[in-house]
C-alpha positions as CSV (number, residue, x, y, z in Angstrom):
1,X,188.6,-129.1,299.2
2,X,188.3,-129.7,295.9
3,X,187.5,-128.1,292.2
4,X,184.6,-129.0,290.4
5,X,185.8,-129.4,287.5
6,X,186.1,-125.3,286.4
7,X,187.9,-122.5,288.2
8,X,187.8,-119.0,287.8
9,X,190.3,-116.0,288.2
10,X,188.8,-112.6,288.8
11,X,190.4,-109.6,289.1
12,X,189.0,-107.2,291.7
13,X,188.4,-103.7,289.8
14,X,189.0,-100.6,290.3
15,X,191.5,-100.5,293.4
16,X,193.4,-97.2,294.6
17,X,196.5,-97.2,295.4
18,X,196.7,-98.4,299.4
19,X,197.8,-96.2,302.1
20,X,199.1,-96.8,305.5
21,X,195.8,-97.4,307.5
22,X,193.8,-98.3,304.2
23,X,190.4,-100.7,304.7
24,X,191.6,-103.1,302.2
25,X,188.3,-105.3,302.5
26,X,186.3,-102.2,302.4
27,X,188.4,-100.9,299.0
28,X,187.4,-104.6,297.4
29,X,183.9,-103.6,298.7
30,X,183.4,-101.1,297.1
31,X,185.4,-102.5,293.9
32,X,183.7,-105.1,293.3
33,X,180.1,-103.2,293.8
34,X,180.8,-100.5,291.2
35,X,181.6,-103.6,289.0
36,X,178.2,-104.9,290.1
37,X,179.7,-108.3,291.4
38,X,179.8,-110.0,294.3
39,X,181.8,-112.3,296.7
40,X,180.1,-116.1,296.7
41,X,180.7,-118.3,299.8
42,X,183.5,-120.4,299.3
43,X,185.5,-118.0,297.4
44,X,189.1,-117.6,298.2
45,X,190.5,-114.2,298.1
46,X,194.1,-113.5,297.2
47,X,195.9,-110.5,298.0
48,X,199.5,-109.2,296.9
49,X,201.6,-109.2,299.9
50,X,202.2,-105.2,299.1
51,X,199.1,-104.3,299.4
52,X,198.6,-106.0,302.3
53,X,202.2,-104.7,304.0
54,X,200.8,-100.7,302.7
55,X,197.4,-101.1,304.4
56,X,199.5,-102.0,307.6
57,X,202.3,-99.0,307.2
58,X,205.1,-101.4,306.7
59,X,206.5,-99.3,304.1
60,X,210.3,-97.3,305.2
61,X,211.6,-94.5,304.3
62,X,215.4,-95.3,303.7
63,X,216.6,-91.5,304.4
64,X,215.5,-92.9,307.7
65,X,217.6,-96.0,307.6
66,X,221.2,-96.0,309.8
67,X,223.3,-99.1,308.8
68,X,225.1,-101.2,311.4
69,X,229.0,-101.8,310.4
70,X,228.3,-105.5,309.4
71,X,225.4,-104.2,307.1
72,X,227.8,-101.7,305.5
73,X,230.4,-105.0,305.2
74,X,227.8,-107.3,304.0
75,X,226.5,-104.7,301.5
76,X,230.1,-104.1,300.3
77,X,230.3,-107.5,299.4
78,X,227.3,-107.9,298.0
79,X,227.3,-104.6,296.3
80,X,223.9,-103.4,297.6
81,X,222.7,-100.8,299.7
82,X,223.8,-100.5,302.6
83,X,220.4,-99.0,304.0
84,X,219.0,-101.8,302.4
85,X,220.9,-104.2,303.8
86,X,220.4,-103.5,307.0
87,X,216.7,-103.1,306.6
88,X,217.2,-107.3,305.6
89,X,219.4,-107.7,308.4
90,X,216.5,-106.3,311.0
91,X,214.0,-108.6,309.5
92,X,216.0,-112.1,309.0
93,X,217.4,-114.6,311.6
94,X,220.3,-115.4,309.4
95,X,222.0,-115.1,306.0
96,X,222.2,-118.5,304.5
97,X,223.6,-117.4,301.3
98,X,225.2,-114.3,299.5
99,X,227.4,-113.3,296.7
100,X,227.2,-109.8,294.3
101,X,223.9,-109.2,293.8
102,X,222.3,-112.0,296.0
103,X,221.7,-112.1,299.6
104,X,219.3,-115.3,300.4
105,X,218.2,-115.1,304.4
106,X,215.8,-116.7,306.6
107,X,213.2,-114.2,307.4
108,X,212.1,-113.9,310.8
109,X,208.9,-115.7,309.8
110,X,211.0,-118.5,309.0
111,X,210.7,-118.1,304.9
112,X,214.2,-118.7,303.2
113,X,214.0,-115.8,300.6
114,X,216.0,-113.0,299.1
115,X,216.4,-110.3,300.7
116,X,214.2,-110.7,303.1
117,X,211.4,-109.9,301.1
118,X,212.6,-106.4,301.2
119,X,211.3,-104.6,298.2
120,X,211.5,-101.0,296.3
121,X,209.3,-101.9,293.3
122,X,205.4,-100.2,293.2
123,X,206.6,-98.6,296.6
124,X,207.2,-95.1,295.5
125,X,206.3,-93.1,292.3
126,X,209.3,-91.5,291.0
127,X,210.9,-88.0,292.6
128,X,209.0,-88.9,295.9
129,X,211.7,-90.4,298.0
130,X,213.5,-93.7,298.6
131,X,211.8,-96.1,300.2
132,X,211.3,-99.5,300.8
133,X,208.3,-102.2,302.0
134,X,209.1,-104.7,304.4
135,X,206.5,-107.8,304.9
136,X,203.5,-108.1,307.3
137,X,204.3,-108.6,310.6
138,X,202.2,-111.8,310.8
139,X,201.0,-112.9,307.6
140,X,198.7,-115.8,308.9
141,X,197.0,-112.6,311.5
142,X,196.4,-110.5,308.5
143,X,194.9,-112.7,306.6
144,X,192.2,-114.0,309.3
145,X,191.6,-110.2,309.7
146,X,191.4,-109.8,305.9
147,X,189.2,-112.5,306.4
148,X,186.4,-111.8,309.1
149,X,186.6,-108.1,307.3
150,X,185.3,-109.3,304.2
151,X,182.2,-111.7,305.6
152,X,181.4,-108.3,307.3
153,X,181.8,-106.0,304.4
154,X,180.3,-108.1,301.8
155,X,178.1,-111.2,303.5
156,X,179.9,-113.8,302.1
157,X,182.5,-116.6,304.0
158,X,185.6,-116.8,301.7
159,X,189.2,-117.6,302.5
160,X,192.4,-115.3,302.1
161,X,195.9,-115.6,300.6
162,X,198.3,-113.3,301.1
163,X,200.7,-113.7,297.9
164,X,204.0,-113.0,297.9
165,X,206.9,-113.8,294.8
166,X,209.5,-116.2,296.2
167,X,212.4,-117.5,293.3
168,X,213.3,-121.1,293.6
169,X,216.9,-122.3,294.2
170,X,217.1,-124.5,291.4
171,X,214.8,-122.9,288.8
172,X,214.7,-119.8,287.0
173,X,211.8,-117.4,287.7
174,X,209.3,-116.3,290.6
175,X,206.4,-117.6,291.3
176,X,203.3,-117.0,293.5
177,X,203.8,-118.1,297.2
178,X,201.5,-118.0,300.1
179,X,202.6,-116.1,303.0
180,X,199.8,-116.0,304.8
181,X,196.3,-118.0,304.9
182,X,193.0,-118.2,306.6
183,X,190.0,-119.9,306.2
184,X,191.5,-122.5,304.4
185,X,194.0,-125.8,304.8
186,X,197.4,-124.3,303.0
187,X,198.6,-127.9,303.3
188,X,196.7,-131.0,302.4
189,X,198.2,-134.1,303.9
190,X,197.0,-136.9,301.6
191,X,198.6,-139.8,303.1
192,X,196.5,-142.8,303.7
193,X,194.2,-141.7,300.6
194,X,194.0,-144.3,297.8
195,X,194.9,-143.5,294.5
196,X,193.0,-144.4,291.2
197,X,193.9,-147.9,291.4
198,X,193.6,-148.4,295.7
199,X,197.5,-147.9,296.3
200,X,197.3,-146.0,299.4
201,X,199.4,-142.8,299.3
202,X,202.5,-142.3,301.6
203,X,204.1,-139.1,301.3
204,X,201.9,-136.6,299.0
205,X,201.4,-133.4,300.9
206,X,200.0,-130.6,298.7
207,X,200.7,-127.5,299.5
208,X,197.1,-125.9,298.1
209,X,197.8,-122.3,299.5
210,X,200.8,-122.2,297.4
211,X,199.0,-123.4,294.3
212,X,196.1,-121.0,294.3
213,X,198.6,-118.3,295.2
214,X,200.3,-119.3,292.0
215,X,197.4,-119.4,290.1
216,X,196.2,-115.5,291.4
217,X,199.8,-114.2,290.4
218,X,198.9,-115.3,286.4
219,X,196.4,-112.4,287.2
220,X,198.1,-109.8,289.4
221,X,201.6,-109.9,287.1
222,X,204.7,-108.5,288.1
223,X,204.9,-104.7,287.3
224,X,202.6,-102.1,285.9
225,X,199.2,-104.8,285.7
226,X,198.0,-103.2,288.9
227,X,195.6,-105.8,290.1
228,X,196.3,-106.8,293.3
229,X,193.3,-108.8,294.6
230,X,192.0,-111.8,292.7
231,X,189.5,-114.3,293.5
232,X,189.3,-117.7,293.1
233,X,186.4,-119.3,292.5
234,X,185.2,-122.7,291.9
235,X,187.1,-124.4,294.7
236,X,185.2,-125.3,298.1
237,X,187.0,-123.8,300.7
238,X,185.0,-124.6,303.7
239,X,187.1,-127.4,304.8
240,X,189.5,-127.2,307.9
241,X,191.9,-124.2,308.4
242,X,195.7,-123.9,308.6
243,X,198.0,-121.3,308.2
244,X,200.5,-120.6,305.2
245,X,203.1,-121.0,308.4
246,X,202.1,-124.8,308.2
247,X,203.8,-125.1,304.7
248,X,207.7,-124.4,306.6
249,X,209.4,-127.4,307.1
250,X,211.5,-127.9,310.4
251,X,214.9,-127.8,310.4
252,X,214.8,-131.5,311.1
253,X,212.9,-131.9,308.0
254,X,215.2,-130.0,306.0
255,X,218.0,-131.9,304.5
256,X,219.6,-128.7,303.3
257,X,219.9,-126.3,306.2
């Protein structure tokens, strides 16, 4: 895969807001028709993970929400909610850091995150309710769906990104991260390639999935932009697939588990 020279970011018009059971490929059907543009082979399609977790009814309802006794003592000492907490607890196979205001986990899906990915913003519209969105069950799944949806939809053989915002332990700010991925290699292993000058690489792995994910959120923003699905064009994206899960390094690989 590789960029010839040019890439573009377009933002998919005219979206509702999703709903539990939503078509999301048909919505970006019909979006992208009233705009009169079309999907090109080779495309890669990125979509915000909430979207994607609304279309699949993974959105909670926190009156709902009973908290275990260690939820209610972790949320004490991390001076959340305790409904919330627990939701982070269901969804995480441990807590690998916390402190007021923090609570760092690893997901179920194996992502090292905060709060599990557990999220209240663009959920709810004010005086509706309390609730909260939990991720996509499988990320990698939805996106192949997202994925065969769209050739049938709209004709054309694209890959999908599902795009979530991860912060970094040692810098400030969120960034675009892939969560899930089809149709595409989310990790390039370069090693063996030569460089400019014949040196042959040893340890570059790119993590492409993550990049492009990156490069949709300058697009879909963080708060009122409302544009949740953006392609990316100008890349060839026919070559091999793996999965977003790919881009998780084993505990033996990580030196700081």
């Amino acid at each position: 895969m590789h960029a010839a020279g040019r890439l573009e970011l377009i933002a998919v018009p005219g979206l509702p807001q999703v709903g539990p059971g939503d078509d999301l490929a048909e919505l970006v059907a019909q979006g992208l028709d009233a705009a009169g543009m079309k999907l090109c082979d080779g495309d890669v399609v990125v979509f915000a993970q909430k979207v994607v977790s609304k279309a699949e009814g993974r959105r909670v309802d926190l009156g709902t929400v009973i908290p275990t006794p260690r939820a209610e003592e972790v949320a004490r000492q991390v001076e959340k909610d305790a409904r919330l907490v627990e939701l982070v607890l269901r969804e995480s196979k441990r807590i690998v850091r916390q402190r007021k205001d923090v609570l760092i986990v690893e997901h179920r899906l194996g992502f090292v995150m905060a709060n599990a990915g557990v999220d209240q913003s663009n959920v709810a519209a004010d005086g509706c309710g309390e609730f909260a969105l939990l991720l996509p069950e499988a990320p990698d799944q939805s996106a192949e769906r997202l994925r065969r949806d769209l050739y049938e939809r709209c004709g054309a053989a694209v890959a999908v990104i599902i795009n979530d915002s991860f912060g970094r332990p040692w810098r400030r700010g969120t960034v675009g991260v892939a969560i899930g991925s089809a149709g595409l290699p989310a990790l390039r292993d370069l090693r063996g390639q030569p460089d400019m000058f014949g040196r042959r690489l040893r340890v570059t792995e790119v993590g492409l999935a993550d990049e492009i994910a990156s490069a949709a959120s300058l697009l879909m923003g963080q708060a009122d932009e409302a544009r949740p699905v953006v392609i990316v064009r100008g890349l060839n994206a026919s070559s091999q697939s793996l999965p977003a899960h790919s881009l998780l390094r084993t505990p033996e690989e990580d030196l700081f588990r």
